[in-house]
N, C-alpha and C positions, 0 to 999 in steps of 0.2 A: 481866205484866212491869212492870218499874217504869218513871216519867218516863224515869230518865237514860239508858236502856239504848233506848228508843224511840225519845229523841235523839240516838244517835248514829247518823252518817248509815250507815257501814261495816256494821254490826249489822243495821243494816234491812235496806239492802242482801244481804246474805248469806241472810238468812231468805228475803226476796222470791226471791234468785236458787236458792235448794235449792226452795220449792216452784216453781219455772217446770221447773227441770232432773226435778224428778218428774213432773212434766206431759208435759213433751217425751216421758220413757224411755217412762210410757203408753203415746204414741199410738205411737210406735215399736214397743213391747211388739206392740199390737192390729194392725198392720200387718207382722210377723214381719221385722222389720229385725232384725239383730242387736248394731247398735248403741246398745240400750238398757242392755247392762250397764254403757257405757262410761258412760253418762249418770246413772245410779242409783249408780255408786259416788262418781264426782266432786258431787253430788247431798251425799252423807252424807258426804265432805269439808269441802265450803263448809261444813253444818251444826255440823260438830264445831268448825269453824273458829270460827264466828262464836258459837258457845253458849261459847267459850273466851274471845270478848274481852267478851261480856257477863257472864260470873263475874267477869274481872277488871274489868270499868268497876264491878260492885254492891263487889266487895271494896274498892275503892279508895274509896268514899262511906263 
């Protein structure tokens, strides 16, 4: 990834928060909770979220 997109805090933040919420769905996975789907889909929300405002932070440089 480039400087500017590492610099912004939101961006970071997002990547950090989709891999913890995949980590979560895991141990929930490994444990037969059923509420890992909830966690794996919001998971690939943040994702799409935050890969949306790093295409626009690279477009806008």
């Amino acid at each position: 990834m480039n400087y500017k997109v590492m610099k912004d805090g939101k961006a970071v933040l997002g990547f950090i928060s989709s891999i913890i919420l995949v980590i979560i769905a895991f141990v929930l996975v490994t444990n037969h909770i059923r509420y890992w789907v909830l966690f794996s889909v919001t998971s690939m929300i943040v994702l799409t979220l935050s890969l949306r405002r790093a295409d626009k932070i690279m477009k806008n440089n």
